[in-house]
N, C-alpha and C positions, 0 to 999 in steps of 0.2 A: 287595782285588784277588785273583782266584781264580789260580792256576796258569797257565788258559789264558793270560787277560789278563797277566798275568806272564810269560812266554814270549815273547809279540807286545810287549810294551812294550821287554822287552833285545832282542829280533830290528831293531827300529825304532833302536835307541839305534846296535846293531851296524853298521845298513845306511846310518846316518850316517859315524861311523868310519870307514868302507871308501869312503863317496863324498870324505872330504875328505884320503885319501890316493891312494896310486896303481892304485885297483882302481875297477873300474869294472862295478855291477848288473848283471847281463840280466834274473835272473829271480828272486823269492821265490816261498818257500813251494813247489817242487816237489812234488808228490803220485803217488807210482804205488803199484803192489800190492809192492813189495819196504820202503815206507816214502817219509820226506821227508826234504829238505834244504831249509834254511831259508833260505839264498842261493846263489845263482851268481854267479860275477862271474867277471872279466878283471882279471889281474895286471898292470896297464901297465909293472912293474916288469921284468918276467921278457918278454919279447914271445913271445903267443901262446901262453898258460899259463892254461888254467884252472882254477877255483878253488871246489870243493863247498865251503859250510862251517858248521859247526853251530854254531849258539848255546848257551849253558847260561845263565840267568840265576838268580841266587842270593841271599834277603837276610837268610839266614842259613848259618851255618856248621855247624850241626847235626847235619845230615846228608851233609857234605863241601864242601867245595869244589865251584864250577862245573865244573872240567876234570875233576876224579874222577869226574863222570859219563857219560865216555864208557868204555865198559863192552867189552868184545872183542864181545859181538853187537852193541851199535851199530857197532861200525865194521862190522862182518860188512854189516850193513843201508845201512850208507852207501856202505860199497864197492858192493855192488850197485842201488843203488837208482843212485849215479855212473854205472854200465856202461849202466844203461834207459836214462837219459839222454842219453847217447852216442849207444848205438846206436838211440834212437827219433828225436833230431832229424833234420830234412833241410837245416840251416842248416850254412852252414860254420863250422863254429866250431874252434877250436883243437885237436891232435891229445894235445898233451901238457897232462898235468894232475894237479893232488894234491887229498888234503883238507884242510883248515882245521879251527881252533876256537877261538871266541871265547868266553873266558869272564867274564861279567860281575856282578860284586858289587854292591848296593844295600844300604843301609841300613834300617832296621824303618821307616823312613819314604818307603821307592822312592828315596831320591836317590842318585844315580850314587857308588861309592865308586872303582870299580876295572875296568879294562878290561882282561886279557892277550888276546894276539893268538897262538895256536900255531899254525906254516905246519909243512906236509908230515907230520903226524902219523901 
């Protein structure tokens, strides 16, 4: 499994996670010229809260932890790529909002070790 594939398989693992708690998709894989975000979703917890949030999937520990790769210019990229988003829909959607990040561990064999969930980072 290359990187990409590796990516999209914890994004998929993730956007489980989040449907079988209190968040709810709108949209994967956002794409603009500032960068992506790999989900959107609605916090049913928080009312009217939305929710960027980045994946890291990881199946080795080599080169860090999943959370240790959110870096000061990713967030830099996610804060702003968050604002495009904002200000390009014409949907109404929630006013108030944070990032996310989900960081997910597998084993040398792809099987699920370990899920952290970091809200408002």
């Amino acid at each position: 499994m290359n990187t990409i594939e590796l990516g999209k398989f914890g994004e998929k693992h993730a956007e489980s996670y989040l449907n079988s708690t209190d968040f709810h998709v709108l949209k994967t894989n956002y794409h603009c010229k500032y960068g992506e975000i790999d989900i959107i979703a609605i916090d049913r917890s928080i009312p009217q809260q939305l929710v960027f949030i980045e994946v890291k999937t990881r199946t080795t520990v080599a080169f860090g932890l999943p959370l240790e790769a959110i870096t000061r210019t990713k967030m830099q990229r996610l804060r702003k790529t968050a604002l495009n988003f904002l200000n390009s829909t014409i949907k109404k959607i929630p006013k108030r909002w944070r990032i996310d990040v989900i960081g997910i561990q597998l084993d040398s064999d792809y099987k699920f070790q370990e899920l952290i969930h970091l809200k408002n980072i």
